[in-house]
mmCIF file of the N, C-alpha and C atoms, coordinates in Angstrom:
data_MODEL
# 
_entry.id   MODEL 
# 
loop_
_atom_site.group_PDB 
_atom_site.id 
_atom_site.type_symbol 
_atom_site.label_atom_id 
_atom_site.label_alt_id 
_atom_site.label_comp_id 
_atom_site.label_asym_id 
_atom_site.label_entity_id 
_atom_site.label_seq_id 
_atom_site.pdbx_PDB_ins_code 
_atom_site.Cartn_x 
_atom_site.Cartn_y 
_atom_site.Cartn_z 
_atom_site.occupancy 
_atom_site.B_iso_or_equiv 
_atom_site.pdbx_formal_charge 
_atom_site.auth_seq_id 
_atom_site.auth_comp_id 
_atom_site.auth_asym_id 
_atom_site.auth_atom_id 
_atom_site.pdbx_PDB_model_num 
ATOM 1   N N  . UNK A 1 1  ? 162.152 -80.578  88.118 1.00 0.00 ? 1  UNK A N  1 
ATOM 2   C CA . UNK A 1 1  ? 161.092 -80.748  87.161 1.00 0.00 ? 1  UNK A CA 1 
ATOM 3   C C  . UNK A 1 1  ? 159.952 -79.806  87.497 1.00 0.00 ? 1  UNK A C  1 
ATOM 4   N N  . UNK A 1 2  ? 159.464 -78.873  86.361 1.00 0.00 ? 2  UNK A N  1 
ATOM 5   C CA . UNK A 1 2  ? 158.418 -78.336  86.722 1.00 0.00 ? 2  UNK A CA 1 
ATOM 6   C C  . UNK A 1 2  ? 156.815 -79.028  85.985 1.00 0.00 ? 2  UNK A C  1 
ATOM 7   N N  . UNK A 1 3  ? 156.199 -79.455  86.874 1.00 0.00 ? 3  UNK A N  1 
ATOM 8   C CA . UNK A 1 3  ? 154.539 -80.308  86.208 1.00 0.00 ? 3  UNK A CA 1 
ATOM 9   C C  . UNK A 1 3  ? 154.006 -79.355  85.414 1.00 0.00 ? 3  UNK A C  1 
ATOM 10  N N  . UNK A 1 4  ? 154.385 -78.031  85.885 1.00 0.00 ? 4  UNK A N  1 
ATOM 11  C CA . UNK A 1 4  ? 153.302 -77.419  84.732 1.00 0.00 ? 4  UNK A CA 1 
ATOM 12  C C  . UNK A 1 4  ? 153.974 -76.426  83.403 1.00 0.00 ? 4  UNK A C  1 
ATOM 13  N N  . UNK A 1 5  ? 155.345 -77.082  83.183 1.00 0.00 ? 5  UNK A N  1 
ATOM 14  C CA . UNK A 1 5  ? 155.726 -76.746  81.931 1.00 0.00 ? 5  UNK A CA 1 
ATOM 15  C C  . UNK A 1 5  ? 155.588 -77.510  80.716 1.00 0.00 ? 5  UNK A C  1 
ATOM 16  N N  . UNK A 1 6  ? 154.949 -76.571  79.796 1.00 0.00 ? 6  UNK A N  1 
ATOM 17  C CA . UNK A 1 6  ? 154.397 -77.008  78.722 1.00 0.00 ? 6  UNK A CA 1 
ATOM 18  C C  . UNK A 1 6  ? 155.852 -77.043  77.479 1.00 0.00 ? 6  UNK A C  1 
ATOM 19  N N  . UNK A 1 7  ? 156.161 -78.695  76.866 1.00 0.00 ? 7  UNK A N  1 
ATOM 20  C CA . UNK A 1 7  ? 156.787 -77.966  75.997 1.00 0.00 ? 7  UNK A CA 1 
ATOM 21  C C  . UNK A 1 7  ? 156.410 -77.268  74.448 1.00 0.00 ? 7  UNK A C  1 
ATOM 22  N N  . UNK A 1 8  ? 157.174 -76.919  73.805 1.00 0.00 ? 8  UNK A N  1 
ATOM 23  C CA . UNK A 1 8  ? 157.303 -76.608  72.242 1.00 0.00 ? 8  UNK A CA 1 
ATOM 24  C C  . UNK A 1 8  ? 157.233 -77.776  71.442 1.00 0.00 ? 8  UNK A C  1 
ATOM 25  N N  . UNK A 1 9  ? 155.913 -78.328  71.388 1.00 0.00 ? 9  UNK A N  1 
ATOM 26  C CA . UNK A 1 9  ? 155.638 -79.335  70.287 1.00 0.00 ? 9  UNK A CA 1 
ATOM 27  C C  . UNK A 1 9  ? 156.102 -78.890  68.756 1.00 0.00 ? 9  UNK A C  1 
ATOM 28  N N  . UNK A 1 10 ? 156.256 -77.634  68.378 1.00 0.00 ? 10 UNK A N  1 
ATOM 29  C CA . UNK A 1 10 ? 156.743 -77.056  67.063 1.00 0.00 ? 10 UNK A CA 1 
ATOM 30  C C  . UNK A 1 10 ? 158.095 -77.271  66.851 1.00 0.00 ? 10 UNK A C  1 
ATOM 31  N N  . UNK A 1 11 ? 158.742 -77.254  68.158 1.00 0.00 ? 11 UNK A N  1 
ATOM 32  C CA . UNK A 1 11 ? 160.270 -77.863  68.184 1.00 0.00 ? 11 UNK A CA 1 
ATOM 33  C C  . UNK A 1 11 ? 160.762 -78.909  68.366 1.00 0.00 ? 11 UNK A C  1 
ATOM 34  N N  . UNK A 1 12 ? 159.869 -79.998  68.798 1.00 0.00 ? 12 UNK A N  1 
ATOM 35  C CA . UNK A 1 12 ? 160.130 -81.380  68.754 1.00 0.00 ? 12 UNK A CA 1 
ATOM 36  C C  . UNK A 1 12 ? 160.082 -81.637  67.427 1.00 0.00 ? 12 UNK A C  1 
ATOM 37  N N  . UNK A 1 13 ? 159.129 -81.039  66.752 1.00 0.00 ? 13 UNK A N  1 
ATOM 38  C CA . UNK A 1 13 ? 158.654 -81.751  65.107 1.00 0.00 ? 13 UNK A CA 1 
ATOM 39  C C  . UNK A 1 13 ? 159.686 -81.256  64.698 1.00 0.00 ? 13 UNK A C  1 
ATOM 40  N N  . UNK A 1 14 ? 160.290 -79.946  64.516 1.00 0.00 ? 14 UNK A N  1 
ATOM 41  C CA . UNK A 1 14 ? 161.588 -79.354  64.001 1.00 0.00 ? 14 UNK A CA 1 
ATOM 42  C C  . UNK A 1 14 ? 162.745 -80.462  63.856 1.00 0.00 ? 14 UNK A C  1 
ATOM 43  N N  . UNK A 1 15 ? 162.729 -80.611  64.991 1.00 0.00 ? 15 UNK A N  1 
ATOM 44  C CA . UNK A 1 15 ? 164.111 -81.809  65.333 1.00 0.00 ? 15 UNK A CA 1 
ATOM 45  C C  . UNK A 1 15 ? 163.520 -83.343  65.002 1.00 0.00 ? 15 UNK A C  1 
ATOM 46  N N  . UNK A 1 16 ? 162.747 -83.784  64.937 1.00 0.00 ? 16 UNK A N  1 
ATOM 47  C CA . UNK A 1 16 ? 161.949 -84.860  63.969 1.00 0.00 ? 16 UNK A CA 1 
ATOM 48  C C  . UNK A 1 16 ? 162.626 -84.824  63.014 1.00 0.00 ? 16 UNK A C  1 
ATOM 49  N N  . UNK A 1 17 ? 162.561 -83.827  62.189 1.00 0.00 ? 17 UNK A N  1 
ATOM 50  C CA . UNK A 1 17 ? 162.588 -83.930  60.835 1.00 0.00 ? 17 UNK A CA 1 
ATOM 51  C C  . UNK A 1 17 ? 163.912 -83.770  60.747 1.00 0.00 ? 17 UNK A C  1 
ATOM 52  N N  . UNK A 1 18 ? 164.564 -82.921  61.197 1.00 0.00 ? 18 UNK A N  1 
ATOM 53  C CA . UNK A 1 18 ? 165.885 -82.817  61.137 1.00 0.00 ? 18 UNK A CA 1 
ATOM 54  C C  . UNK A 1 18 ? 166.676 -84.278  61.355 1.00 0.00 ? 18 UNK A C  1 
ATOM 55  N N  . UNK A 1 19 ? 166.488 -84.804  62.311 1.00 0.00 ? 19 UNK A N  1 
ATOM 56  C CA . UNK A 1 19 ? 167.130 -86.284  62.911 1.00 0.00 ? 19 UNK A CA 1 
ATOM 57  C C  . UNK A 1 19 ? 166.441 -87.104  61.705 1.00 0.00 ? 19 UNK A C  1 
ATOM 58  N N  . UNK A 1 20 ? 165.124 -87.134  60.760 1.00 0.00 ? 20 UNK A N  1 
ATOM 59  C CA . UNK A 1 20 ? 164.975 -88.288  59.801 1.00 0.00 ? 20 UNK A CA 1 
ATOM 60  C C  . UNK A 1 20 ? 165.652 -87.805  58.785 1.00 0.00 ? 20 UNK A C  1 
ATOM 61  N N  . UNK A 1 21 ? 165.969 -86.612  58.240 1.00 0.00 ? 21 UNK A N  1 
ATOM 62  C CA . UNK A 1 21 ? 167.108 -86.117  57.456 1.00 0.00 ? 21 UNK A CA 1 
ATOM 63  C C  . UNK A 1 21 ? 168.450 -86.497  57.598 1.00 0.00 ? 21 UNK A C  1 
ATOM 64  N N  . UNK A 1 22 ? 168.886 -86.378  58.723 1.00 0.00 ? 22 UNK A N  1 
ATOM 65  C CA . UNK A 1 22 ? 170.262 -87.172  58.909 1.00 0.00 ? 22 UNK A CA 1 
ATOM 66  C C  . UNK A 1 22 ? 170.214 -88.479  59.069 1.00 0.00 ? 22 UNK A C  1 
ATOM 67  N N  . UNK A 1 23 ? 169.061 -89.152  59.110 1.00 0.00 ? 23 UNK A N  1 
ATOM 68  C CA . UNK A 1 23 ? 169.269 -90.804  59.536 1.00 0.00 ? 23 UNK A CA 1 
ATOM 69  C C  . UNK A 1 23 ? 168.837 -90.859  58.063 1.00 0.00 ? 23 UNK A C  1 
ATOM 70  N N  . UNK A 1 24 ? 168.468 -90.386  56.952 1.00 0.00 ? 24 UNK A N  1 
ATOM 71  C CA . UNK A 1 24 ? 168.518 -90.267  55.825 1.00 0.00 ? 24 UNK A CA 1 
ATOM 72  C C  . UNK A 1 24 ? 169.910 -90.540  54.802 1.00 0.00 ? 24 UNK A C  1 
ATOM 73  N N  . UNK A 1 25 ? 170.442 -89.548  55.504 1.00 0.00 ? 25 UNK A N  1 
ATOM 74  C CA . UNK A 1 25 ? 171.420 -89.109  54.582 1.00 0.00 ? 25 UNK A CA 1 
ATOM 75  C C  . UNK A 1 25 ? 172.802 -90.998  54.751 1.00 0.00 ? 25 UNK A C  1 
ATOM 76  N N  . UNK A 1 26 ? 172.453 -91.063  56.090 1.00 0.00 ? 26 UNK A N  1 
ATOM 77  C CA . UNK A 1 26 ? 173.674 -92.271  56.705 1.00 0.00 ? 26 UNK A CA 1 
ATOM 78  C C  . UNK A 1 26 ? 173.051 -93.562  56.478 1.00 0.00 ? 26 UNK A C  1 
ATOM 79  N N  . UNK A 1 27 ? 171.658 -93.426  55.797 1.00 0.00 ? 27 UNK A N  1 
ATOM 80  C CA . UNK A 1 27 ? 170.914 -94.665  55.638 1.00 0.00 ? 27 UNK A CA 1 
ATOM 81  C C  . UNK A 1 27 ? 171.835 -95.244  53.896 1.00 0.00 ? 27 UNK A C  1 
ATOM 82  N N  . UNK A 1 28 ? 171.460 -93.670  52.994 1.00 0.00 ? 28 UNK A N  1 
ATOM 83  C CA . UNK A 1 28 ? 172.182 -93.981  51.426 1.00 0.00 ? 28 UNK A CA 1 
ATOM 84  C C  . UNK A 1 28 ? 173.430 -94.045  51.901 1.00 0.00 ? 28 UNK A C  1 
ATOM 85  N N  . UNK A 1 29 ? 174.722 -93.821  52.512 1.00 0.00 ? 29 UNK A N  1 
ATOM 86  C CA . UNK A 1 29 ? 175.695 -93.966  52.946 1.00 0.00 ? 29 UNK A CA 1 
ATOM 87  C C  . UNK A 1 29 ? 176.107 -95.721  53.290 1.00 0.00 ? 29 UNK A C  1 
ATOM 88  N N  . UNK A 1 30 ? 175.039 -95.990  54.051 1.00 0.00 ? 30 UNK A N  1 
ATOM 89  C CA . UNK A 1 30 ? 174.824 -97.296  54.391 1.00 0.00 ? 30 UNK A CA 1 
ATOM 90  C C  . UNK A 1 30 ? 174.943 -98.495  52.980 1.00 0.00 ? 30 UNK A C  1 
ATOM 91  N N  . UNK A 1 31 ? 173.614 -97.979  52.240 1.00 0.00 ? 31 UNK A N  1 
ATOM 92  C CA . UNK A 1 31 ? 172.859 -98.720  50.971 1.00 0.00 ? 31 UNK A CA 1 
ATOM 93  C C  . UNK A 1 31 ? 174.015 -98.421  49.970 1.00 0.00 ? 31 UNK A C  1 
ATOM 94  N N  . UNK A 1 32 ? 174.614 -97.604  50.128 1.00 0.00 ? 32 UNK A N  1 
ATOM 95  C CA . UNK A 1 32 ? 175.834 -97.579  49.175 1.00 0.00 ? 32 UNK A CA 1 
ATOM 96  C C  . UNK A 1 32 ? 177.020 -98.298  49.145 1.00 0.00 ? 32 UNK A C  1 
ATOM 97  N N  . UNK A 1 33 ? 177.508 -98.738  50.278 1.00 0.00 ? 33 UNK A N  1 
ATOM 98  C CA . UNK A 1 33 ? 178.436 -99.663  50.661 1.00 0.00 ? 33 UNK A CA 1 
ATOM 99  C C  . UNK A 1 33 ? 177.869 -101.035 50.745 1.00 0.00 ? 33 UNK A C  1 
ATOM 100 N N  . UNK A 1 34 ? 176.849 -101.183 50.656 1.00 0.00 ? 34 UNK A N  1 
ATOM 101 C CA . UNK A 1 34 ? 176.511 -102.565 51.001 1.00 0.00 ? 34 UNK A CA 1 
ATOM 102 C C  . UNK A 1 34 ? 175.714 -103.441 52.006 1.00 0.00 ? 34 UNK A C  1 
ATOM 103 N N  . UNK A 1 35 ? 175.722 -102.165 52.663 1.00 0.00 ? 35 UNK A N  1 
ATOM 104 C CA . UNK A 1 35 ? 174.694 -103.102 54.344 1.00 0.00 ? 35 UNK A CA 1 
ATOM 105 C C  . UNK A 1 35 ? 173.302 -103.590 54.004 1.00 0.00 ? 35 UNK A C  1 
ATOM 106 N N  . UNK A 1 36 ? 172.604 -103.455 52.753 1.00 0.00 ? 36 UNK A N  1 
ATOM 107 C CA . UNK A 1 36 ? 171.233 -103.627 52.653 1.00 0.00 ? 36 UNK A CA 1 
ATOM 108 C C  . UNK A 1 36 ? 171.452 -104.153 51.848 1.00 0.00 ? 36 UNK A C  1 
ATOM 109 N N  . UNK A 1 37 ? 172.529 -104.796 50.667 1.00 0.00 ? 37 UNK A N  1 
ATOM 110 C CA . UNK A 1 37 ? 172.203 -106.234 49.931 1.00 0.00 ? 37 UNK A CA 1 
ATOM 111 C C  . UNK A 1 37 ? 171.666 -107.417 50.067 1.00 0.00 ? 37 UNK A C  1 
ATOM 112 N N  . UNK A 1 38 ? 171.115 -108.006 51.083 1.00 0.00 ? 38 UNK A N  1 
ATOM 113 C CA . UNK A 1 38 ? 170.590 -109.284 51.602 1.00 0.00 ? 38 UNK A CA 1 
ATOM 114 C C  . UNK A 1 38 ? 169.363 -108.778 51.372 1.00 0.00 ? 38 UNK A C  1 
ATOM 115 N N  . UNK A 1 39 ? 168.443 -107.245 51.176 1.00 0.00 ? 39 UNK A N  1 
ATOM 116 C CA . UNK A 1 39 ? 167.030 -107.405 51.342 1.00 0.00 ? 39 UNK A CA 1 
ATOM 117 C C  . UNK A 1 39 ? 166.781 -106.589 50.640 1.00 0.00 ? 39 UNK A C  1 
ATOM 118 N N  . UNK A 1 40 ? 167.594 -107.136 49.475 1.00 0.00 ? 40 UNK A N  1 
ATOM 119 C CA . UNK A 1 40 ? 166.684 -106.747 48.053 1.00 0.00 ? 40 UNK A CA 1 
ATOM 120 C C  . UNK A 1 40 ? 167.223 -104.929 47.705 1.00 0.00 ? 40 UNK A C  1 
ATOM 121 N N  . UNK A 1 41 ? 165.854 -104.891 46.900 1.00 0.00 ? 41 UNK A N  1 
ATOM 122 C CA . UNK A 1 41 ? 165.943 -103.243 46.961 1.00 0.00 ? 41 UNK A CA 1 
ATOM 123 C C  . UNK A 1 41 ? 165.319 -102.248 48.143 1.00 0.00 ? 41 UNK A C  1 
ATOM 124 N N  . UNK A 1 42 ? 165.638 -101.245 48.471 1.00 0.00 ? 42 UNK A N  1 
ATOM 125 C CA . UNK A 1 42 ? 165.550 -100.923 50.148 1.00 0.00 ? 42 UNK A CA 1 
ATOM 126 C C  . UNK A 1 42 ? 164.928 -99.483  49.733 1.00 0.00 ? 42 UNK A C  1 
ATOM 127 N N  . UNK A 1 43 ? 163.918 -99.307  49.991 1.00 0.00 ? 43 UNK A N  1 
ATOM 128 C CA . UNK A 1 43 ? 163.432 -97.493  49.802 1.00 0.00 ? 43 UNK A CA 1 
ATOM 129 C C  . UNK A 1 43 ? 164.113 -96.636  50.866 1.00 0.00 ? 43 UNK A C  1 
ATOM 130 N N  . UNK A 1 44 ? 165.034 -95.473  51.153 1.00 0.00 ? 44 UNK A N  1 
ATOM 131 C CA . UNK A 1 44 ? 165.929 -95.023  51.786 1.00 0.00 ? 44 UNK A CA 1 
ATOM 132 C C  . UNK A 1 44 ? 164.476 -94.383  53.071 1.00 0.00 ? 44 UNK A C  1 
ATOM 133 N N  . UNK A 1 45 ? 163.451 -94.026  52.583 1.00 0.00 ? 45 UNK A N  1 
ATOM 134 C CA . UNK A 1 45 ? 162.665 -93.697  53.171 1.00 0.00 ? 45 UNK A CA 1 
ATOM 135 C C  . UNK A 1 45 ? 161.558 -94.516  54.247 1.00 0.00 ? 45 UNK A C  1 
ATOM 136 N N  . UNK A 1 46 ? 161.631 -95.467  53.633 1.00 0.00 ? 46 UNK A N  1 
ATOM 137 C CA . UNK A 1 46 ? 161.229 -96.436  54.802 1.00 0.00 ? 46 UNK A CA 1 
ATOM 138 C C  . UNK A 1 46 ? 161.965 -97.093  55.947 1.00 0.00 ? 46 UNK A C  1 
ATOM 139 N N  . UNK A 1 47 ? 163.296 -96.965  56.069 1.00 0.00 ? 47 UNK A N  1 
ATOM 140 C CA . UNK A 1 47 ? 163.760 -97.105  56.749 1.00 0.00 ? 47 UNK A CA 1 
ATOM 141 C C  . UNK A 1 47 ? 164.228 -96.181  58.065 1.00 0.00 ? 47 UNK A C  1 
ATOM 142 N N  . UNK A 1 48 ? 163.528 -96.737  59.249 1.00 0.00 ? 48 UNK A N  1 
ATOM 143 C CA . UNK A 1 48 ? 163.493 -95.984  60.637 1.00 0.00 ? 48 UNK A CA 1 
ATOM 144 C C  . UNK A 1 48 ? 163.726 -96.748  61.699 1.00 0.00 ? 48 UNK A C  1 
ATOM 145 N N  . UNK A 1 49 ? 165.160 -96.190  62.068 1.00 0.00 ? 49 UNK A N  1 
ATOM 146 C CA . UNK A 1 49 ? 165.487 -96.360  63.269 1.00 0.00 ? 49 UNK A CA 1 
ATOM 147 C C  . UNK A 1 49 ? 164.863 -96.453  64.228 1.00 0.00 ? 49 UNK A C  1 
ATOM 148 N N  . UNK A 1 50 ? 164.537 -97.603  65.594 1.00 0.00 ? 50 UNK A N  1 
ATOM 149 C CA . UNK A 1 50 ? 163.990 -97.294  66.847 1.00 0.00 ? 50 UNK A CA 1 
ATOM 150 C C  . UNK A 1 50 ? 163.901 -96.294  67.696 1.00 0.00 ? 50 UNK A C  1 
ATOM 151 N N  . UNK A 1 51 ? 164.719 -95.639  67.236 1.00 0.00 ? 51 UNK A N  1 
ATOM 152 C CA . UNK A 1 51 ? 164.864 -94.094  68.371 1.00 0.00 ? 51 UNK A CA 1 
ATOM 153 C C  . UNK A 1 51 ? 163.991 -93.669  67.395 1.00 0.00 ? 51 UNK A C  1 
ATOM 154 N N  . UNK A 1 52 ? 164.127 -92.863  66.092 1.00 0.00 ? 52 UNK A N  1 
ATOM 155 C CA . UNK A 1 52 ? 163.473 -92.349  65.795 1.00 0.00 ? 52 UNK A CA 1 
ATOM 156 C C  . UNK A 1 52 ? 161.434 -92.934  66.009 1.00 0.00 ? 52 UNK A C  1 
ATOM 157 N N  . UNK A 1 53 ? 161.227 -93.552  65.850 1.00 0.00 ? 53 UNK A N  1 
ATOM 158 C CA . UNK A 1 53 ? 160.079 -94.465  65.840 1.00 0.00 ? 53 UNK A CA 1 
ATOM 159 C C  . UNK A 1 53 ? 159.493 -93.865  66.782 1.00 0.00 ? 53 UNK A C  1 
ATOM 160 N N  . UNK A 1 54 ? 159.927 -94.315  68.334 1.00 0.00 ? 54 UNK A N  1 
ATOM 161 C CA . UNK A 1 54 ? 159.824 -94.206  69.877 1.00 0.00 ? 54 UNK A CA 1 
ATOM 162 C C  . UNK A 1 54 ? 159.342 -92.503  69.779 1.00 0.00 ? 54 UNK A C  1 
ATOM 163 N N  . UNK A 1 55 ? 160.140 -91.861  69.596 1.00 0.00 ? 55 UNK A N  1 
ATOM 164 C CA . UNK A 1 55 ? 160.385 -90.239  69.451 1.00 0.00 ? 55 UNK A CA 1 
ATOM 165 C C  . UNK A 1 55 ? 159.357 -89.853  69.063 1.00 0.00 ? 55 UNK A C  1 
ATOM 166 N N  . UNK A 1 56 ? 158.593 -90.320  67.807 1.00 0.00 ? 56 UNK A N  1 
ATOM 167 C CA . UNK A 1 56 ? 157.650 -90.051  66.565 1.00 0.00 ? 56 UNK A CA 1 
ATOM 168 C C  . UNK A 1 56 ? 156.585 -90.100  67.545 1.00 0.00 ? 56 UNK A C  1 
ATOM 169 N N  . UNK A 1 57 ? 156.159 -91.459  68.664 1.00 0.00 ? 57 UNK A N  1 
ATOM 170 C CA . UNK A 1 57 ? 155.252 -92.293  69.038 1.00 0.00 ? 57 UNK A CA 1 
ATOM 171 C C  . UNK A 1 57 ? 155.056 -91.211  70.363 1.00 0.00 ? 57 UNK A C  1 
ATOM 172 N N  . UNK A 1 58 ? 156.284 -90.621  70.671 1.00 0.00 ? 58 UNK A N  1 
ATOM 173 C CA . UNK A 1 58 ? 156.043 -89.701  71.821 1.00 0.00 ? 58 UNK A CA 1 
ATOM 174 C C  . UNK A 1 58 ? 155.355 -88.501  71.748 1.00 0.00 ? 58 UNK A C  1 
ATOM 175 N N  . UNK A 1 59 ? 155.958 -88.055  70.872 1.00 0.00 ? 59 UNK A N  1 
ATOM 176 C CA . UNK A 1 59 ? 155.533 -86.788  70.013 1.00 0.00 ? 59 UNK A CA 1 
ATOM 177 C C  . UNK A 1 59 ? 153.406 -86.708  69.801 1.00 0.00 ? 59 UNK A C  1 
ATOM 178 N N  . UNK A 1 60 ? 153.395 -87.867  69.091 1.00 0.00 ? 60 UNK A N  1 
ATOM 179 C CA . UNK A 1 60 ? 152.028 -87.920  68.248 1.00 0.00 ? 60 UNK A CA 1 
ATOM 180 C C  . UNK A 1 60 ? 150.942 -88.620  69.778 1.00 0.00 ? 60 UNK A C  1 
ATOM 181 N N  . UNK A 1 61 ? 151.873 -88.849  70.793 1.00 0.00 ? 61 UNK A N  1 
ATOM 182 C CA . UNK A 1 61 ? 151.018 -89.173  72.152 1.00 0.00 ? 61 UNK A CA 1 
ATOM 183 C C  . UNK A 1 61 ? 150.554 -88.013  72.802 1.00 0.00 ? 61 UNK A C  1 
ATOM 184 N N  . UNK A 1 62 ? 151.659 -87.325  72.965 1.00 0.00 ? 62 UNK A N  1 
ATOM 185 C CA . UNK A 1 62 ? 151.962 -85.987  73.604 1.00 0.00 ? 62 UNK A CA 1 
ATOM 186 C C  . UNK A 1 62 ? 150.257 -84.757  73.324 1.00 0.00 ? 62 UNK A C  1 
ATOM 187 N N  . UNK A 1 63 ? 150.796 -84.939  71.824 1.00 0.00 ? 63 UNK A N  1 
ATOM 188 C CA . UNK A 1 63 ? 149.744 -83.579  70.922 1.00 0.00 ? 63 UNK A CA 1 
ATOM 189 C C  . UNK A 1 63 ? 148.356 -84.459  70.962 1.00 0.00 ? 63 UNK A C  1 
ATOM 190 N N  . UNK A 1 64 ? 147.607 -85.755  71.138 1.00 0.00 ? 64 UNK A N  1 
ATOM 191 C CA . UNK A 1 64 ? 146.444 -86.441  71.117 1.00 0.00 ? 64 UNK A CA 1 
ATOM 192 C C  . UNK A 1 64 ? 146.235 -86.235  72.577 1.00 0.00 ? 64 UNK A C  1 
ATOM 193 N N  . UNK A 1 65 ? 147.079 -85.910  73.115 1.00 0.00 ? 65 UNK A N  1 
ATOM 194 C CA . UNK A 1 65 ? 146.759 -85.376  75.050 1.00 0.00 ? 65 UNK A CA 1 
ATOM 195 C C  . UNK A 1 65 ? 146.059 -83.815  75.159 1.00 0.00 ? 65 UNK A C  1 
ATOM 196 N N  . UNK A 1 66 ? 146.603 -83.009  74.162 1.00 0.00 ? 66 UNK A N  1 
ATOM 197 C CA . UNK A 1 66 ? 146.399 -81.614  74.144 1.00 0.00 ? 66 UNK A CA 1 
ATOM 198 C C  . UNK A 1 66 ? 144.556 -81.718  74.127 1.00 0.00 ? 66 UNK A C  1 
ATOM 199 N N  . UNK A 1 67 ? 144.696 -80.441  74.805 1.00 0.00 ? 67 UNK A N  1 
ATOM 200 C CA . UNK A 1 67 ? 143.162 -80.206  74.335 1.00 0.00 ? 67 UNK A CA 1 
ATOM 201 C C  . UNK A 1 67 ? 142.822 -79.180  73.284 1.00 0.00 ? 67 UNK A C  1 
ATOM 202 N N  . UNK A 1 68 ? 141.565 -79.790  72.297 1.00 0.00 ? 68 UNK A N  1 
ATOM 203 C CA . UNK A 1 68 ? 141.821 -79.125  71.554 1.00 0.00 ? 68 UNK A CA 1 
ATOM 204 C C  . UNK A 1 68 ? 141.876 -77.029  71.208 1.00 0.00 ? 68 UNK A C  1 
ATOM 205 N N  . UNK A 1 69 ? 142.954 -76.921  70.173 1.00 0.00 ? 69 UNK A N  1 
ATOM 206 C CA . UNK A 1 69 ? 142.506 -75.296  70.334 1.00 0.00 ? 69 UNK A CA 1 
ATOM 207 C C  . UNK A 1 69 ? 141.578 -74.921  69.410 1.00 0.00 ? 69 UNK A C  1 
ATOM 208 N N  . UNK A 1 70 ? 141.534 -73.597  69.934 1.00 0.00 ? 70 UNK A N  1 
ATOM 209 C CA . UNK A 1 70 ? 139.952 -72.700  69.526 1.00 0.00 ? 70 UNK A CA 1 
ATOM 210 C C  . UNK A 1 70 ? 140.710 -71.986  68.173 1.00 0.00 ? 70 UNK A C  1 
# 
């Protein structure tokens, strides 16, 4: 481990979005077969996985640590 490597916050968000795109796509996959009939009608977009969540929460901790730039 190096303490003073900084990562690519531009590439975490990259892969953010990418991973809520695919947990997207397997969510209507889901809602299409049936797994979300018990709760009604389901917005494909509100629905987020714990990993993703955690990830989000890391991310938006991470960049409120930064100091700000000039």
């Amino acid at each position: 481990m190096d303490p003073d490597f900084e990562p690519d916050v531009e590439l975490f968000t990259d892969a953010l979005t990418i991973l809520k795109a695919t947990r997207r796509f397997w969510t209507s996959i889901e809602k299409d077969i049936g797994s979300f009939e018990d709760f009604g009608d389901v917005d494909l977009d509100e629905v987020t996985p714990l990993s993703l969540a955690v990830l989000q929460m890391c991310i938006d901790a991470y960049v409120a640590g930064l100091p700000p730039s000039e």
